[in-house]
C-alpha positions in Angstrom: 117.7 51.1 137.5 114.0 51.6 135.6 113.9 53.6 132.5 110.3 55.0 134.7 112.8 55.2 137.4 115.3 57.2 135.8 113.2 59.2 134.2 111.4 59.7 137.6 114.7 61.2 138.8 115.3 63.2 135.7 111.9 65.2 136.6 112.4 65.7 139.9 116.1 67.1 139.2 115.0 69.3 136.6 111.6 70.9 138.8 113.9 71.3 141.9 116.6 72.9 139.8 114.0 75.2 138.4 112.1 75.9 142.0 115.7 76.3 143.5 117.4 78.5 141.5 115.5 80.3 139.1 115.0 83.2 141.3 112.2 85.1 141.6 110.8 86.9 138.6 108.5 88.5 136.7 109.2 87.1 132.8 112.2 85.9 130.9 115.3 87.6 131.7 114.2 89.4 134.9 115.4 86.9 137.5 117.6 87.1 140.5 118.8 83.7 140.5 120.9 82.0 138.4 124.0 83.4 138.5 127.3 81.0 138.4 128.1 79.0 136.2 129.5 79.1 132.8 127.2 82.0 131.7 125.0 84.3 133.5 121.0 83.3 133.1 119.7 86.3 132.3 122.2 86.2 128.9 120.4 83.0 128.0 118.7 83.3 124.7 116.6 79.8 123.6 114.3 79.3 120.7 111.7 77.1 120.2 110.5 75.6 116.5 107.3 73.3 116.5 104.9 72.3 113.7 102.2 72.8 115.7 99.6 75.5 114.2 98.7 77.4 117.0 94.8 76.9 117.0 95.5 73.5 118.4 94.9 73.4 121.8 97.4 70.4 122.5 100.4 73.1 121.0 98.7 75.5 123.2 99.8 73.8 126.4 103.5 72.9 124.7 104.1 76.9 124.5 102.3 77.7 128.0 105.1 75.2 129.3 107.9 76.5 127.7 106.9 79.9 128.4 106.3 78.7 132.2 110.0 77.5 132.0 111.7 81.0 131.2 109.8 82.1 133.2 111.6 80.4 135.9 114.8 79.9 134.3 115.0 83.5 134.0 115.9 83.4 130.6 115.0 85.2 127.4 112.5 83.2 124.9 111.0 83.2 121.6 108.4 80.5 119.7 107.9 79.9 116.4 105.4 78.0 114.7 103.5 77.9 111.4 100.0 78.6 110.8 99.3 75.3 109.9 101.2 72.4 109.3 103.3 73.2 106.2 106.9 71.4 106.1 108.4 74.3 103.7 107.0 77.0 106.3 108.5 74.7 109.4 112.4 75.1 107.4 112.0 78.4 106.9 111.2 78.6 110.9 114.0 76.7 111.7 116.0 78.7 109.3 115.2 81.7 110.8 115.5 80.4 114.4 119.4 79.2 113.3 119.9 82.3 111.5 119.8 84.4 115.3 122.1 82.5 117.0 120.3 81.2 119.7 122.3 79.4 122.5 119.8 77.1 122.4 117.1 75.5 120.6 114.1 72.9 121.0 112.9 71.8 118.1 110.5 69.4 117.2 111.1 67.3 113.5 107.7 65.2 112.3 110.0 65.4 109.3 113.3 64.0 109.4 114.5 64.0 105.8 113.0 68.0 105.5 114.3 69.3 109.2 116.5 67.0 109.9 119.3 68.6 107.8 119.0 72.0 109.9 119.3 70.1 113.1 122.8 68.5 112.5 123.7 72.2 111.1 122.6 74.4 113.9 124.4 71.1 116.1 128.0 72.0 113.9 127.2 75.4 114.3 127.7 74.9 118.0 123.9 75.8 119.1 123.0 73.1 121.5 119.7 71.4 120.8 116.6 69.5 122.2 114.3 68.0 120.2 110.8 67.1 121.7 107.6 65.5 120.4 108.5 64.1 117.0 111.9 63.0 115.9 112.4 60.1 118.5 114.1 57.5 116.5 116.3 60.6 114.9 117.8 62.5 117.9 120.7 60.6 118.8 121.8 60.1 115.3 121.2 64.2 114.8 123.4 64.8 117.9 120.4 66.3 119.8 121.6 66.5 123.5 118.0 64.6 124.4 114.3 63.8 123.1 111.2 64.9 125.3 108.5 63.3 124.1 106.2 60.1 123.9 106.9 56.7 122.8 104.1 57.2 119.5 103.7 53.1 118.4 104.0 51.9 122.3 101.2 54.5 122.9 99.2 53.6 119.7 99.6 49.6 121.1 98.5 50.4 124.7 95.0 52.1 123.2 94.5 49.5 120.9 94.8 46.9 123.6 92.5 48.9 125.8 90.0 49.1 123.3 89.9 45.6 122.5 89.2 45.0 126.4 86.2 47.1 125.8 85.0 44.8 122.9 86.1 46.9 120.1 87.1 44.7 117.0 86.7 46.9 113.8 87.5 50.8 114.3 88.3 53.8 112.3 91.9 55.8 113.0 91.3 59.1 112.6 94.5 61.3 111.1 94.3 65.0 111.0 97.5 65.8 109.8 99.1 63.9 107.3 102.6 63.8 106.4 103.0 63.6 110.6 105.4 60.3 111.2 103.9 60.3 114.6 100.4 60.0 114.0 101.2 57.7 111.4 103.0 55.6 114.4 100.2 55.9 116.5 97.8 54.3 114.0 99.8 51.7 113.0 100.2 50.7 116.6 96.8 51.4 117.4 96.2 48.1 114.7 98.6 45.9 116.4 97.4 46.4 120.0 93.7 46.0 118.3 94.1 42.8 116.5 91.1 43.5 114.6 90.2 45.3 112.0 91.9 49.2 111.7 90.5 51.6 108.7 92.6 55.2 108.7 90.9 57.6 107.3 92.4 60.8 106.6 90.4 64.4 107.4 91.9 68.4 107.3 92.3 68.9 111.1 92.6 72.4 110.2 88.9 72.8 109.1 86.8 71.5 111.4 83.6 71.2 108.9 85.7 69.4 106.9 87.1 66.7 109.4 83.4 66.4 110.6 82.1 65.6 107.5 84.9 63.6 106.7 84.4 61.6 109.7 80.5 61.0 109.2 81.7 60.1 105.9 83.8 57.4 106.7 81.4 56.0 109.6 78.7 56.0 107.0 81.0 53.7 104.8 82.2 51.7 107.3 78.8 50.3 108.8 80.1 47.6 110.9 82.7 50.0 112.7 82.2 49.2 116.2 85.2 51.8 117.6 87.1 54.8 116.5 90.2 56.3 117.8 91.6 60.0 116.9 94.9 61.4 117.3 94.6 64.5 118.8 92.0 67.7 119.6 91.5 68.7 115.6 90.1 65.4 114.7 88.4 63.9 118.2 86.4 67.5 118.8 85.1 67.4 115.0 84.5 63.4 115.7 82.9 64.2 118.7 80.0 66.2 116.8 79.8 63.5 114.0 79.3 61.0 116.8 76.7 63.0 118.2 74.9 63.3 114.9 75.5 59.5 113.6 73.3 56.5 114.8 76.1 54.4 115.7 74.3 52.9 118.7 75.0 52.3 122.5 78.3 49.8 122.3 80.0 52.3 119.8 83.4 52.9 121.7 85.0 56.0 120.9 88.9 57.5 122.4 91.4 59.9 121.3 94.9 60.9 122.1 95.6 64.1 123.2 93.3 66.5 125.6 91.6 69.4 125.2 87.6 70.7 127.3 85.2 69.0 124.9 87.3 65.5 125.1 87.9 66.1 129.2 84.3 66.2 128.9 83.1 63.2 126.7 85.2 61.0 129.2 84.0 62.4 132.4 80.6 62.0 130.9 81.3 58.2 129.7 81.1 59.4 125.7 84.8 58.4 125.5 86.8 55.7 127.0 89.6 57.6 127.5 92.0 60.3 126.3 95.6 59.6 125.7 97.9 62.4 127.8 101.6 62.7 126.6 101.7 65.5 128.8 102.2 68.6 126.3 102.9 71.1 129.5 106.4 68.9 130.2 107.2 68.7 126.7 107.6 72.4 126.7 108.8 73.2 129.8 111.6 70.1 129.8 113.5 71.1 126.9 113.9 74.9 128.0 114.8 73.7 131.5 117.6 71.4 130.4 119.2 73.9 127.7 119.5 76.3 129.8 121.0 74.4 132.5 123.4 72.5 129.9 124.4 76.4 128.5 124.8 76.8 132.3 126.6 74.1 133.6 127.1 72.1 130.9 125.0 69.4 132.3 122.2 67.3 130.3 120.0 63.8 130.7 122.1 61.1 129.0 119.0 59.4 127.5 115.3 61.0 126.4 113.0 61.5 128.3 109.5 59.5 128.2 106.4 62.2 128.8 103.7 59.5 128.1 101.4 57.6 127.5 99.1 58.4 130.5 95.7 57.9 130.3 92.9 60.0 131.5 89.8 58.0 132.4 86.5 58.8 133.6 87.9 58.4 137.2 90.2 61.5 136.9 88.9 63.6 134.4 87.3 66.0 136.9 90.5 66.9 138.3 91.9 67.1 134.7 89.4 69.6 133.7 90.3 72.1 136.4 94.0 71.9 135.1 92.9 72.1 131.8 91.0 75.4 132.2 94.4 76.7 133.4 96.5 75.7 130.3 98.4 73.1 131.6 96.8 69.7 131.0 
């Protein structure tokens, strides 16, 4: 069987368990359903830690997900972020999260050597854990019952590869939050699916004058850039302006991972090539659907679970847009 296959089956497990027997509710722990079992749903208690500062519209649709998933779970919830990306503020997250005794946590770890200590405690500690979005190459070896999330250098390959198609040959790679191993993962397979030239260039995603600046900056410097790829919403909306504003002429390709309205729009209206989608929504809702159903039954994917890359193109942005207005895509 497919890893696609598998993890075809995976999903479709995982949406039926939560149509099925979730109940009918009106928030987390007020549910009908769920009963059985090794514990009670409505007992459940699962925490979520991310580094994703909430003015990001790509962490946004993470936490509409995993609130979606209590939601019909019938479980009690609780998010944490930081309000930006600060490793020290991330620990003391996790820290805090530990600290309550969940019976579960998803967690996501763009740090390994900083988080990745507090995993493998909260594991001995007997608190079951999922990791999603950033940790791939760590979760098995951290004891994580499963990884949600993308494949970041396979992804980074497959828009370099579609770039070059398009004629691209010498591009910028945006990064708006260093200190990330994923978006470093995603440039450096961006160059090896280009085989041309790749310039990163670093900007403050969390200022969006800055990265804008930073980003007419760089095209200013790099004259003969014919392409530029960003890594998410805090760098591709800023880059978006600058490319408005710059006279970078007609053949200038521009894409970008990750979705938010202004990108939905620039590819629907042929200003961007496409937008990467690792599907946020599943990375948030998966992990709180498989905790509870491992704190439950004591069941759980063997192997992670791939949520991208897919790629939104001009021919489906429209009915990406409507989804997007309602927080999911």
């Amino acid at each position: 069987m497919s890893r696609f296959v598998r993890w075809v089956l995976v999903l479709v497990v995982a949406l039926l368990v939560a149509a099925g027997c979730g109940g009918e509710q009106q928030g987390g722990g007020e549910q009908t359903g769920g009963e059985g079992g090794l514990v009670d749903r409505s007992d459940i208690r699962i925490v979520m830690v991310t580094h994703g500062p909430p003015a990001d519209p790509f962490w946004t649709v993470v936490k509409n997900g995993a609130e979606q998933a209590a939601q019909d779970m019938g479980i009690d919830f609780e998010y944490r972020s930081p309000d930006a990306f600060d490793v020290v503020e991330i620990q003391r997250n996790l820290e805090a999260a530990i600290a309550s005794e969940p019976d579960g946590l998803a967690v996501s770890v763009p740090d390994a050597d900083a988080l990745g200590p507090l995993v493998r405690d909260a594991v001995e500690q007997g608190i079951p854990v999922v990791m999603l979005n950033a940790g791939r190459e760590q979760w098995e070896e951290l004891d994580a019952l499963t990884y949600v999330g993308q494949t970041e250098f396979e992804a980074g390959v497959a828009a370099g590869e579609r770039m070059a198609e398009a004629g691209v040959n010498n591009a910028l790679c945006i990064n708006q939050q260093q200190g990330v191993a994923t978006l470093d993962q995603r440039c450096n397979g961006f160059e090896e699916g280009l085989g041309g030239t790749v310039k990163q260039v670093a900007v403050d995603g969390s200022d969006p004058t800055a990265a804008r600046n930073g980003i007419q900056s760089a095209l200013r410097q790099n004259p003969d850039a014919n392409g530029m790829l960003t890594l998410g919403p805090a760098g591709a909306n800023p880059a978006l302006q600058a490319l408005e504003e710059a006279d970078v002429g007609e053949d200038f390709v521009f894409a970008t991972f990750d979705l938010s309205p202004e990108i939905l729009r620039a590819v629907r209206d042929g200003r961007a090539l496409f937008a990467i989608d690792q599907q946020p929504f599943l990375q948030g809702y998966l992990p709180v659907v498989f905790l509870t159903n491992y704190i439950q039954y004591g069941v759980t994917p063997v192997n992670e679970v791939p949520t991208g890359p897919a790629f939104v193109t001009r021919e489906n942005a429209e009915e990406v847009i409507e989804l997007s207005r309602q927080g999911i895509r």
